[in-house]
Backbone as CSV, one residue per row, in Angstrom:
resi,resn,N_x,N_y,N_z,CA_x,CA_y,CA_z,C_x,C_y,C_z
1,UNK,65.212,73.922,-91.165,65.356,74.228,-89.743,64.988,75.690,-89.447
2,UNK,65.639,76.465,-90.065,65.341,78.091,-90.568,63.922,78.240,-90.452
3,UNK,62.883,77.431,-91.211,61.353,77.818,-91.440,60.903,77.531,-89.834
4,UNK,61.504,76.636,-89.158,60.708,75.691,-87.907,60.880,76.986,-86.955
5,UNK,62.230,77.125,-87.367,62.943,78.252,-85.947,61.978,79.398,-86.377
6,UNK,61.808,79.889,-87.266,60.629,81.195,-87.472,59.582,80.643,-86.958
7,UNK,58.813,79.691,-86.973,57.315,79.246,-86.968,57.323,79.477,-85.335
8,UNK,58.633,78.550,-84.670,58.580,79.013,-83.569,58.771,80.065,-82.486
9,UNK,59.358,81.278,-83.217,59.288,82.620,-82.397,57.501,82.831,-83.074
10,UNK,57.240,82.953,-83.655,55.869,83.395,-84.340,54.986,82.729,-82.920
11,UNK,55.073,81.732,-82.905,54.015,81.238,-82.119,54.565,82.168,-80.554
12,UNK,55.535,81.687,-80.051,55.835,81.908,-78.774,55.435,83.710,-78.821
13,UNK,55.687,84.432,-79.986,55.435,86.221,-79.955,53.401,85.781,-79.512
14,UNK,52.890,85.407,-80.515,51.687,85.783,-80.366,50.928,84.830,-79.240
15,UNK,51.541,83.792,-78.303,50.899,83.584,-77.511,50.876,84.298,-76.333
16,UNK,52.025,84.866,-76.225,52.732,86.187,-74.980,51.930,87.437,-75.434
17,UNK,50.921,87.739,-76.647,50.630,88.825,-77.008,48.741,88.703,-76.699
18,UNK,48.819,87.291,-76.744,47.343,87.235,-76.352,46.990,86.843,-74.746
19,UNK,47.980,87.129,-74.368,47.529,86.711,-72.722,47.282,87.658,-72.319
20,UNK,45.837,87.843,-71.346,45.040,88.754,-70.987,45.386,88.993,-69.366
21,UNK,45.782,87.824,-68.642,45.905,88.193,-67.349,47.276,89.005,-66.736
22,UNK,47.450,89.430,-66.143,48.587,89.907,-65.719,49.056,89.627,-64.557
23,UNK,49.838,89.933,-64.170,50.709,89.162,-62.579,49.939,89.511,-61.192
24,UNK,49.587,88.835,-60.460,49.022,88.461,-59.151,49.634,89.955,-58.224
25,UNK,48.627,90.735,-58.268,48.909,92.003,-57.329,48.974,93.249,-58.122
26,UNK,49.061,93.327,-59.215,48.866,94.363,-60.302,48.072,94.947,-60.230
27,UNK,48.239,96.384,-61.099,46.984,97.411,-61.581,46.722,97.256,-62.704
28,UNK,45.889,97.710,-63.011,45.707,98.762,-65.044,44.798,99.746,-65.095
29,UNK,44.729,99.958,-65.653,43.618,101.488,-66.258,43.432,100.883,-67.510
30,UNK,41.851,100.966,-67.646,41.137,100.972,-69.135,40.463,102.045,-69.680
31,UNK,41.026,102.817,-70.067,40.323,103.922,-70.836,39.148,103.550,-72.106
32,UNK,37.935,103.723,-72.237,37.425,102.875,-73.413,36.003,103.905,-73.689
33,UNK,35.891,104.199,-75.357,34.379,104.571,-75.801,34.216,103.244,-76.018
34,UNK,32.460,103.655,-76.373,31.545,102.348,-77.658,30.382,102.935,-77.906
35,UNK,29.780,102.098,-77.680,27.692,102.045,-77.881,26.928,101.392,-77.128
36,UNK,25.833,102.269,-76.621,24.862,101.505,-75.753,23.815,101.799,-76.632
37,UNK,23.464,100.579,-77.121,22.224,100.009,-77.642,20.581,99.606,-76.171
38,UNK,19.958,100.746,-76.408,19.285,101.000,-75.350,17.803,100.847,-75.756
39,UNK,16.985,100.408,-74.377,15.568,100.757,-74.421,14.981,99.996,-72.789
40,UNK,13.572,100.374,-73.125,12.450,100.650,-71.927,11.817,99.210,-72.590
41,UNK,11.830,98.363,-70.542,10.961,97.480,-71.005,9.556,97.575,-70.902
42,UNK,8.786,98.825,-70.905,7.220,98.873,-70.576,6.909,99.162,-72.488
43,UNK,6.016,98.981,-72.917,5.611,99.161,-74.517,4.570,100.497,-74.558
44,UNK,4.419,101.253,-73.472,3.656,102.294,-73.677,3.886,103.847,-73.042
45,UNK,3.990,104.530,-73.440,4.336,106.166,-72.793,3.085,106.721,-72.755
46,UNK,3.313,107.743,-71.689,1.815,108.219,-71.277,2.586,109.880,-71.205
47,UNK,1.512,110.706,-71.482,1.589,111.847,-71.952,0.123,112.735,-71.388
48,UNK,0.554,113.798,-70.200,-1.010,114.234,-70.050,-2.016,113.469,-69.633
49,UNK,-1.510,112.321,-68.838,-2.635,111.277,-68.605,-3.852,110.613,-69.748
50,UNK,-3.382,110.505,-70.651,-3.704,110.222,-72.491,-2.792,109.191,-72.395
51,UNK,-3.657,107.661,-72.828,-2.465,106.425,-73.107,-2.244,107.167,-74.346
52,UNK,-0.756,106.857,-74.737,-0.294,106.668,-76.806,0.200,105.427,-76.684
53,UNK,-0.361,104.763,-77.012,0.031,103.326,-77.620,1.207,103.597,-78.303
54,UNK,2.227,103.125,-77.611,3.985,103.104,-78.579,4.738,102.272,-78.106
55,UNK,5.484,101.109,-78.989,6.124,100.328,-78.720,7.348,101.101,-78.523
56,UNK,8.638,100.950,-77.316,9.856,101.103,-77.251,10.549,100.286,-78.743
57,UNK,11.728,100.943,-79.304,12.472,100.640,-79.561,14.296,100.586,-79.661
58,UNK,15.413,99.558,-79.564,16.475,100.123,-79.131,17.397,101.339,-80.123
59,UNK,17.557,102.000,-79.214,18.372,102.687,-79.939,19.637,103.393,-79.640
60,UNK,21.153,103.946,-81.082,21.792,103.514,-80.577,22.646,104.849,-80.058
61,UNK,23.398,104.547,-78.732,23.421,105.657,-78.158,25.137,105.931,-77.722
62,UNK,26.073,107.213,-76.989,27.060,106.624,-76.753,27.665,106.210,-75.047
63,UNK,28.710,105.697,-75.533,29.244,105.078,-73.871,31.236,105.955,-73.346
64,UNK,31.421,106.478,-72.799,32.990,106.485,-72.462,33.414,106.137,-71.292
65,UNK,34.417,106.145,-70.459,34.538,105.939,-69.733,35.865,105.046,-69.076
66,UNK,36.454,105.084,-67.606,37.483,104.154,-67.315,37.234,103.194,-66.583
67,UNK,38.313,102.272,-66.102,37.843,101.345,-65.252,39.275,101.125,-64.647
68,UNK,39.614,100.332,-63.391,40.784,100.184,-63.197,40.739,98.890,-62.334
69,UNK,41.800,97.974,-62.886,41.929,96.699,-62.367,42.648,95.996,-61.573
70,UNK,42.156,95.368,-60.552,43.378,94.715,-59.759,43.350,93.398,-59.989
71,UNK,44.214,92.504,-60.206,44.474,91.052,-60.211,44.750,90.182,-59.095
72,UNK,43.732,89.750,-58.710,43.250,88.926,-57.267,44.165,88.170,-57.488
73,UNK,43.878,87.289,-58.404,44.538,85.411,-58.306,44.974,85.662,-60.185
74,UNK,45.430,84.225,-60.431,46.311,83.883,-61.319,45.199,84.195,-62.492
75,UNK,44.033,83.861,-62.543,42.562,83.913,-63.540,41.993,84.675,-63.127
76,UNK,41.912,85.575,-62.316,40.839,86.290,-61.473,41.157,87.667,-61.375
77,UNK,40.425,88.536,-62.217,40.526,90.155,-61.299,38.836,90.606,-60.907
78,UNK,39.300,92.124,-60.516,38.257,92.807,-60.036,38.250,93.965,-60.632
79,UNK,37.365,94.742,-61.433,37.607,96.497,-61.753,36.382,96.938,-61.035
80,UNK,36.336,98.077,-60.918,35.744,98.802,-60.947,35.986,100.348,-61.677
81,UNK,34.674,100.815,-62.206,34.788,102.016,-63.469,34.113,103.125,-63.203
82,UNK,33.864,104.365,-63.856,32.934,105.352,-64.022,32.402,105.519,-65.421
83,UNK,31.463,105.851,-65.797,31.674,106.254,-67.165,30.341,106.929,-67.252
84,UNK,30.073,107.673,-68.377,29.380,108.353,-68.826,28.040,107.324,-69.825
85,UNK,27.056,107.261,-69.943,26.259,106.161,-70.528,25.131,106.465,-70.976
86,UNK,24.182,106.714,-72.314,23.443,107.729,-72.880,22.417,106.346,-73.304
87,UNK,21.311,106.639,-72.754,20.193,105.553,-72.491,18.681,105.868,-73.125
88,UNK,17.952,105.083,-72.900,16.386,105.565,-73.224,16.320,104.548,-74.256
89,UNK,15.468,105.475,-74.867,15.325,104.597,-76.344,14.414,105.409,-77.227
90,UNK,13.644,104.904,-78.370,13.171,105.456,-79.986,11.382,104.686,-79.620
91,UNK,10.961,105.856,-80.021,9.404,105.248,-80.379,9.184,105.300,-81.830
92,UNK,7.460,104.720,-82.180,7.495,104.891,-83.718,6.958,105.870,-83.769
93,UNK,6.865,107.027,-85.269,6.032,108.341,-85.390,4.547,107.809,-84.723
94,UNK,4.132,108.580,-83.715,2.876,108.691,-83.035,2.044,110.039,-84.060
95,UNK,0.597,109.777,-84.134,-0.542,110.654,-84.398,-1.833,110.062,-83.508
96,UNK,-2.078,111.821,-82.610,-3.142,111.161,-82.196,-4.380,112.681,-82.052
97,UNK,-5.432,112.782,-81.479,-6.463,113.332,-81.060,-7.754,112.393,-82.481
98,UNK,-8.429,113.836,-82.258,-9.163,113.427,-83.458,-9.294,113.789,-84.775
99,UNK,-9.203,112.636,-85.330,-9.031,112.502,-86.826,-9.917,113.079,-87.566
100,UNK,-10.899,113.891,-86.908,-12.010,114.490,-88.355,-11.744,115.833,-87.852
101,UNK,-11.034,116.361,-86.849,-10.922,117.844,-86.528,-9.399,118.258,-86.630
102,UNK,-8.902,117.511,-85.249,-7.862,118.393,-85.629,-7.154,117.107,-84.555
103,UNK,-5.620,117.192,-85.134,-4.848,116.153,-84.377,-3.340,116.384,-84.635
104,UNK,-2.509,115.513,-83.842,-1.300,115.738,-83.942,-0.332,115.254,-84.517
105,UNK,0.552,115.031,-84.964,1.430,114.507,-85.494,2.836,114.238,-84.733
106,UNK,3.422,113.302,-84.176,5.114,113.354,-82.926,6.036,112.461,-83.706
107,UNK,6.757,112.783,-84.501,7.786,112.427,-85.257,8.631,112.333,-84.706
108,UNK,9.885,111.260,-84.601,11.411,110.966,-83.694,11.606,111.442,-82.876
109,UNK,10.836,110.450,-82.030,9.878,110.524,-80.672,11.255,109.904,-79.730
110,UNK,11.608,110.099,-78.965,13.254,109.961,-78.294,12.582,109.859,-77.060
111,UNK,12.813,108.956,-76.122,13.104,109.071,-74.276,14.884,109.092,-73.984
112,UNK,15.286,109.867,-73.889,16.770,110.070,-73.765,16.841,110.351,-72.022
113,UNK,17.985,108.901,-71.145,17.809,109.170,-69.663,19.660,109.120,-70.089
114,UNK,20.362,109.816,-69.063,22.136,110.045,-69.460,22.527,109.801,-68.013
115,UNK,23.154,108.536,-67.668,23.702,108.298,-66.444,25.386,108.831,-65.713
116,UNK,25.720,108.500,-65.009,26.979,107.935,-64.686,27.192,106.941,-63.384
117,UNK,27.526,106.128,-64.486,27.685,104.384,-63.988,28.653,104.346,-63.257
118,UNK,28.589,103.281,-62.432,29.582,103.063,-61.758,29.663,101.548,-61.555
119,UNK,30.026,101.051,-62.303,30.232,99.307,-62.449,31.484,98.015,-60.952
120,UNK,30.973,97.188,-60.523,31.806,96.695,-59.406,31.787,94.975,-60.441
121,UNK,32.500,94.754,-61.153,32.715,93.689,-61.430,33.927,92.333,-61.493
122,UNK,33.615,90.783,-61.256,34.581,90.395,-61.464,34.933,89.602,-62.375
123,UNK,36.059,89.240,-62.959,36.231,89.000,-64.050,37.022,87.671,-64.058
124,UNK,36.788,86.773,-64.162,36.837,85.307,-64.709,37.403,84.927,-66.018
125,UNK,38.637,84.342,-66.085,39.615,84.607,-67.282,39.240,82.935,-67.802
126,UNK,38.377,82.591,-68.452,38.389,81.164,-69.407,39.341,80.346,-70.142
127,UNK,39.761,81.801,-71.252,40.918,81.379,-71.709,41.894,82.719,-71.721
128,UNK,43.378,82.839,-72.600,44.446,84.080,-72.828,43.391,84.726,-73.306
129,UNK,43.380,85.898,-72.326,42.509,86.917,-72.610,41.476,87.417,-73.254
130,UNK,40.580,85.982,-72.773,38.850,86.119,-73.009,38.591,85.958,-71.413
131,UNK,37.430,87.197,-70.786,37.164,86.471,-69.540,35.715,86.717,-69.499
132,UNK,34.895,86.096,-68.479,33.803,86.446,-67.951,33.572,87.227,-67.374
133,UNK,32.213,87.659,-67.085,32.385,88.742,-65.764,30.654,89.082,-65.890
134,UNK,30.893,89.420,-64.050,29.455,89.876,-63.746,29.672,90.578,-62.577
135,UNK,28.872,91.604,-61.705,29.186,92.031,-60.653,27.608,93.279,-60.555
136,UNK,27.831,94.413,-60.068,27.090,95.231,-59.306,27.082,96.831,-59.618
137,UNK,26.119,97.229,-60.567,26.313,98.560,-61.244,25.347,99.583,-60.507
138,UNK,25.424,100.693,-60.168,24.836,102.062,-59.502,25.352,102.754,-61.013
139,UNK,23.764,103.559,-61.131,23.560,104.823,-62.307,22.616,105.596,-61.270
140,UNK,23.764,107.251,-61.800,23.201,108.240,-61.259,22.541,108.951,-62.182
141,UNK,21.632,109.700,-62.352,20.510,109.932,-63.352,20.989,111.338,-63.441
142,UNK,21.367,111.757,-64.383,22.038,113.335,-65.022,20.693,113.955,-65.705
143,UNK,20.163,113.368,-66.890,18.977,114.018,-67.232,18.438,113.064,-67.808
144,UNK,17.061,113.706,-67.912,15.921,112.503,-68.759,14.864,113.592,-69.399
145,UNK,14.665,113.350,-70.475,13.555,114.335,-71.328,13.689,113.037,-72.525
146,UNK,11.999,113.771,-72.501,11.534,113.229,-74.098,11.359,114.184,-74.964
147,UNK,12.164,113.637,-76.455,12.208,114.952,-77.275,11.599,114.269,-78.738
148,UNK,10.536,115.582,-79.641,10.081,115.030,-80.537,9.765,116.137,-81.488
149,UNK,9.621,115.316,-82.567,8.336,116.914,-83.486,7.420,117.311,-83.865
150,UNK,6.747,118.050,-83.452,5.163,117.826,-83.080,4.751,119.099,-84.415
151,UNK,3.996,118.077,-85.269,3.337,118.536,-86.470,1.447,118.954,-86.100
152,UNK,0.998,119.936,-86.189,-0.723,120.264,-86.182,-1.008,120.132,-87.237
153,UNK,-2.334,119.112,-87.174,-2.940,118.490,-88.357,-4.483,119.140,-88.457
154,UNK,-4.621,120.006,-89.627,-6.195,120.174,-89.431,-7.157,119.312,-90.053
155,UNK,-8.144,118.615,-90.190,-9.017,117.910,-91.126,-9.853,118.477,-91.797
156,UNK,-10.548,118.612,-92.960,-11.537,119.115,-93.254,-12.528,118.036,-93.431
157,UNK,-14.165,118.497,-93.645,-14.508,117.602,-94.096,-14.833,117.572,-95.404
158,UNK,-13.812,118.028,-96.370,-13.902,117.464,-97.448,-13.097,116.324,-97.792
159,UNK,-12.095,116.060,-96.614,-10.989,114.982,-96.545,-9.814,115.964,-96.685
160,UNK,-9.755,117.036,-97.402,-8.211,117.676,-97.160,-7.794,117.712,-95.608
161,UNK,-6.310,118.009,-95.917,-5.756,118.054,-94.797,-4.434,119.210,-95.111
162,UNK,-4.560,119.795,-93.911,-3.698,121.123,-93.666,-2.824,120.750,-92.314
163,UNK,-1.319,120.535,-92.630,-0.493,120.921,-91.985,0.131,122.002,-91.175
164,UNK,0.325,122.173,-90.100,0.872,123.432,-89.582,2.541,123.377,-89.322
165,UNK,2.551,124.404,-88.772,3.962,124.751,-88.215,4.588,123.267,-87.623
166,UNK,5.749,122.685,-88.011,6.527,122.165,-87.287,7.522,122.438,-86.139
167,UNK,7.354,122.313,-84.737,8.134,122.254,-83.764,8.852,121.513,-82.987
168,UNK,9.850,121.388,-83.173,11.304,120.677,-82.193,10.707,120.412,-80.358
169,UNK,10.080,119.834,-79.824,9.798,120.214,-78.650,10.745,118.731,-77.532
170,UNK,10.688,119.440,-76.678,11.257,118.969,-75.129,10.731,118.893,-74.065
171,UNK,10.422,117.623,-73.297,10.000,117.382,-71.995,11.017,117.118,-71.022
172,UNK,11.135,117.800,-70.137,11.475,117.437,-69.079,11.467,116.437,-68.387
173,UNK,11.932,114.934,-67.958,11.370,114.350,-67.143,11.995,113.784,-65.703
174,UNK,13.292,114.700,-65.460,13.363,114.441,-64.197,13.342,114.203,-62.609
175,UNK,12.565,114.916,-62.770,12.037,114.756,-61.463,10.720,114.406,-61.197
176,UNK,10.337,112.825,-62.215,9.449,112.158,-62.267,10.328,110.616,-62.016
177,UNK,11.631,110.848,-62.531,12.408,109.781,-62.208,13.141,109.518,-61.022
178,UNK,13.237,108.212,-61.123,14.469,107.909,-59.964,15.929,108.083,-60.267
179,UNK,16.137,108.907,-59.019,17.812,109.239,-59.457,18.906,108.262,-59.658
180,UNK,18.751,107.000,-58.845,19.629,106.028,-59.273,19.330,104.733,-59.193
181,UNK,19.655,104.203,-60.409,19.153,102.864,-61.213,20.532,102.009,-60.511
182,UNK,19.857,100.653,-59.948,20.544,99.674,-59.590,20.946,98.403,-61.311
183,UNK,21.531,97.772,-61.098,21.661,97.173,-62.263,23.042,95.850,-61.924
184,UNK,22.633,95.015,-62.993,23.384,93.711,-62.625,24.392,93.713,-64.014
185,UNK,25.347,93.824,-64.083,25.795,93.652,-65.290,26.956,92.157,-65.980
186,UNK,26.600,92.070,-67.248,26.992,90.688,-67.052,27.526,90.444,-68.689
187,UNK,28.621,90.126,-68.858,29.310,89.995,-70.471,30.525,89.752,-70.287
188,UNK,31.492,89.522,-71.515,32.804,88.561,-71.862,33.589,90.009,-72.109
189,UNK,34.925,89.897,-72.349,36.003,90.923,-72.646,36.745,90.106,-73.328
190,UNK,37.075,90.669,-74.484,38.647,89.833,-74.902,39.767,91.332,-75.112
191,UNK,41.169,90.779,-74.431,41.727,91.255,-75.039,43.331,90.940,-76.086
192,UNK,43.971,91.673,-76.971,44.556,91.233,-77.643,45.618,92.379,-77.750
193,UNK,46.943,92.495,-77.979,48.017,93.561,-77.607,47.395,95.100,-77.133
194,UNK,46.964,94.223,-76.021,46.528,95.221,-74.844,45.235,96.143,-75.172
195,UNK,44.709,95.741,-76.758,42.996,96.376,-76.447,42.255,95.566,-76.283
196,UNK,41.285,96.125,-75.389,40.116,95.523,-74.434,39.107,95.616,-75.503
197,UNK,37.553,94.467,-76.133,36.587,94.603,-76.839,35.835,93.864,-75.422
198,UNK,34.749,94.678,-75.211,33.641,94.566,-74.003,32.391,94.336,-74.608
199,UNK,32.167,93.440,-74.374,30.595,93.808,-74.490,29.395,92.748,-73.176
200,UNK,28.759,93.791,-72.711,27.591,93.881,-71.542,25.992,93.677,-71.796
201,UNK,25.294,93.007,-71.200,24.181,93.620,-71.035,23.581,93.296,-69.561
202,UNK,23.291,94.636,-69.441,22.865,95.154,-67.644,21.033,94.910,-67.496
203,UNK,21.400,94.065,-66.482,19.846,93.931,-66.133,19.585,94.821,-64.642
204,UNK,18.719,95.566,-65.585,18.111,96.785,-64.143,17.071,95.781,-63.157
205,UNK,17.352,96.427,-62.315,16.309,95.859,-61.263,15.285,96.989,-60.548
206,UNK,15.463,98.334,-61.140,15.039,99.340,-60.384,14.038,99.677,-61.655
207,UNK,12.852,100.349,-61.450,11.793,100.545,-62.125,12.249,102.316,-62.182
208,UNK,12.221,103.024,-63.537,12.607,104.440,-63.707,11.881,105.483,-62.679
209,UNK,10.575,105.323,-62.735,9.832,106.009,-62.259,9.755,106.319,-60.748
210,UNK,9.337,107.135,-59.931,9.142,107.039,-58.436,7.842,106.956,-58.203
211,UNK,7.077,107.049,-59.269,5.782,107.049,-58.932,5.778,105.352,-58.838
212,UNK,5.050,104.465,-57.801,4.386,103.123,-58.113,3.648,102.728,-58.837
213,UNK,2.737,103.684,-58.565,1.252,103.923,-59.613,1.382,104.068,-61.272
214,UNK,2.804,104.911,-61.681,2.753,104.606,-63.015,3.494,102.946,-63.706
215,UNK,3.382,103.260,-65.237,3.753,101.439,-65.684,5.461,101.585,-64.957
216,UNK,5.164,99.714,-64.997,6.495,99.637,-64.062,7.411,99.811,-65.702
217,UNK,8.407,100.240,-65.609,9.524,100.497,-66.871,10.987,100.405,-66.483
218,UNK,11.790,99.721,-67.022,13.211,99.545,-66.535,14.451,99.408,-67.762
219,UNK,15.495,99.836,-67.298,16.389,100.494,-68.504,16.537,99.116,-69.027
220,UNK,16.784,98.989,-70.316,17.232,96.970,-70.957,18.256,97.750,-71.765
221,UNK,19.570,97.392,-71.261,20.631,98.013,-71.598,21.677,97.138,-72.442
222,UNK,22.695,96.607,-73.901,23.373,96.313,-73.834,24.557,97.538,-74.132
223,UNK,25.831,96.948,-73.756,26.915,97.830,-74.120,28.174,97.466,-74.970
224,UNK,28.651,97.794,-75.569,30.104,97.100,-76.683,30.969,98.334,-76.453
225,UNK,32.032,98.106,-76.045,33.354,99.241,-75.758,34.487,98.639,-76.782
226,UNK,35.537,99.265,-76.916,36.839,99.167,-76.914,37.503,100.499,-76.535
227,UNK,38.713,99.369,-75.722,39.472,99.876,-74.925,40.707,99.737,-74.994
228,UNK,42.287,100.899,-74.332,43.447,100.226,-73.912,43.919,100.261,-72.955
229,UNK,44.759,99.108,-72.292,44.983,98.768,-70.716,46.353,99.248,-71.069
230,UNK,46.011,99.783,-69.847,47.701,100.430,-69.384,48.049,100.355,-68.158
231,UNK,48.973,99.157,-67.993,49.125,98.676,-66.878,50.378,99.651,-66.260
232,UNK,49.980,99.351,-64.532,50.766,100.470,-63.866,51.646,99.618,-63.112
């Protein structure tokens, strides 16, 4: 009887420990870091009006930030957040001019764009504290530069080759961009004695650039947080 009566506080503790929703009219605060695994959906960067053929790749970047929740209905809330969100993405080592004189070398080749988000989502509870959610994200554009290391290559024509000075260099690129990226965001939450595991991926709808004329390019964002709710 002893074993049953344990089995049954055990269960009744951890089903009260996995319920995610909270009472009809409530707050919380989610305080939460993670990773935004980031990149550009156009496959080419332009430099000096010179195509470089370079595929985007994601790369991984960080996320912080709060959110605070109200509980509509019995399954149902709403947050809205701020957070800090470090974007862009990784090219592969680029070399280009010409190869029998003289050319370049751009080693960890970075487009780094650093927002602050502002997420409107609602959240759809499936089961004890797994929910859905999708809603309506605004990013304000803090900075954007491309940063790399640009090696001078001389050729000879005997086939040697002479390296030069290596330099750390930085582009500027904000005020080629648009200051704020619209975005749809859309992913599950679970939580479990009150930490939140998030994970997102935001579909932009806004093209980076203000120019029309250049390639259309748009942030392809996912995100993974953990968090703890502290209900008020």
């Amino acid at each position: 009887m002893k074993k049953y009566f344990v089995l049954l506080l055990m269960a009744l503790f951890f089903s009260s420990a996995m319920k995610g929703q909270e009472r009809v009219g409530t707050f919380s605060l989610i305080p939460k870091i993670g990773v935004s695994l980031a990149n550009l959906s156009g496959e080419e960067i332009y430099y000096n009006n010179a195509e470089i053929p370079a595929k985007g790749k994601y790369n991984a970047r960080f996320v912080g930030g709060v959110e605070a929740v109200y509980q509509m209905l019995p399954m149902t809330s709403i947050s809205i957040g701020v957070g800090y969100v470090q974007q862009g993405c990784r090219f592969s080592d680029l070399e280009f001019g010409n190869p029998e004189t003289i050319s370049e070398s751009w080693d960890d080749v970075r487009s780094r764009l650093d927002y602050i988000q502002c997420p409107l989502t609602i959240n759809q509870y499936i089961a004890d504290g797994l929910a859905v959610k999708a809603g309506l994200q605004l990013g304000f554009l803090l900075n954007s530069d491309y940063s790399f290391s640009l090696t001078p290559i001389k050729h000879f024509p005997d086939g040697s080759i002479e390296y030069g000075k290596t330099e750390d260099m930085t582009i500027d690129q904000k005020d080629v961009m648009r200051s704020v990226d619209v975005s749809i965001p859309v992913g599950l939450s679970y939580e479990y004695l009150n930490v939140v595991l998030d994970a997102r991926y935001h579909f932009s709808l806004t093209d980076i650039y203000k120019d029309k004329s250049w390639p259309s390019e748009k942030n392809k964002v996912f995100t993974i947080t953990v968090g703890y709710k502290f209900n008020l």
